[in-house]
N, C-alpha and C positions, 0 to 999 in steps of 0.2 A: 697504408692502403696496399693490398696485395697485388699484383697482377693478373688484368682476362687472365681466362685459359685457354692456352696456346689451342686449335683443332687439331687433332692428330689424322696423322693419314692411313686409311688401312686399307688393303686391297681388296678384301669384300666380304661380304657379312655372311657368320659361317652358314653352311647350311642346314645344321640340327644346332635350333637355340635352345632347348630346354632338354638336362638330366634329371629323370627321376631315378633315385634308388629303390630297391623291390624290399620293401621294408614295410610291415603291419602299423609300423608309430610314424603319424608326420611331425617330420623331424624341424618343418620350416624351411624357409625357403632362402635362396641368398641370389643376389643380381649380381654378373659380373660384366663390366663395360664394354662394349666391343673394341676400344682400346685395351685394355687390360688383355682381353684376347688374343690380339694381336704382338700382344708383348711375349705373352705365352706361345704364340703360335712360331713367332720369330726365332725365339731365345732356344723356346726346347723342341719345336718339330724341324725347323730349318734348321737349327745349330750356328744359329748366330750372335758375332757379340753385342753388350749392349750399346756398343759404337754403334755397328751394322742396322741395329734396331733404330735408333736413332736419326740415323740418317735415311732409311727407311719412311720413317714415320714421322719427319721431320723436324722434331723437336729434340731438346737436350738430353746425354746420356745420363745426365741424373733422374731427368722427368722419367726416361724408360724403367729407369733401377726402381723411382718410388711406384710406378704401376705395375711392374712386373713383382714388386716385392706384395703390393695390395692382392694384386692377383694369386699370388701362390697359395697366400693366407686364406682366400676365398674359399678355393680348392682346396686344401688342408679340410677344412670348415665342416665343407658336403662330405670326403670320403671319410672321416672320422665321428661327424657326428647325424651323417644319413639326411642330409636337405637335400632337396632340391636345387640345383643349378639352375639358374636361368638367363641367358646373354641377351643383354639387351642396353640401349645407351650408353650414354655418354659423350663426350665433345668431340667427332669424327667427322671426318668426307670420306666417300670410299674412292678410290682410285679409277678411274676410268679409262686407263690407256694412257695418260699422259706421261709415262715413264718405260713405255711398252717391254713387259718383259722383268722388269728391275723390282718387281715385288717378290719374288722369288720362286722358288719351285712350284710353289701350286698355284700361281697368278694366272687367274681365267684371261689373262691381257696377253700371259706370255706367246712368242712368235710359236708356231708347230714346228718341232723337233723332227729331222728326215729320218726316218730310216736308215741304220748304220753308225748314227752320232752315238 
């Protein structure tokens, strides 16, 4: 019998969930989890490893590698074969402050930054 699945944590849910590509043929459409996102969002916008991601999102850095590897394949998917992207579920909480700051660069939780840092 396999194990739940763990919830992941992510800092918050992005703000444009749906790409369409400008393409005459519907190409179909593909869902990508907002975990998955976040793996993405980690890995290649923050530039973190999937340690980081991991601990992040509190689950195992294998769990990250298999969603982040789910994920990329998504994305391959849409820009090669012109679907629709669309982010939406998956097994999450979104972060609320409880780490203030620790979700990274673009965490709506982070402290404001003064002037001159």
């Amino acid at each position: 019998m396999a194990r739940p699945t763990r919830c992941r944590r992510i800092c918050a849910e992005p703000e444009c969930s749906v790409f369409v590509p400008r393409t005459e043929k519907d190409g179909g459409e593909v869902a990508l989890t907002l975990d998955e996102y976040e793996a993405i969002r980690l890995a290649d916008y923050e530039n973190r490893t999937h340690q980081q991601c991991a601990v992040q999102m509190e689950i195992s850095r294998t769990t990250v590698t298999e969603i982040y590897e789910s994920a990329r394949f998504k994305i391959a998917d849409c820009l090669v074969n012109g679907k629709t992207l669309v982010i939406a579920g998956g097994n999450y909480r979104v972060c609320r402050g409880d780490r203030k700051g620790d979700c990274g660069q673009s965490c709506r939780w982070a402290p404001e930054k003064e002037s001159g840092e």
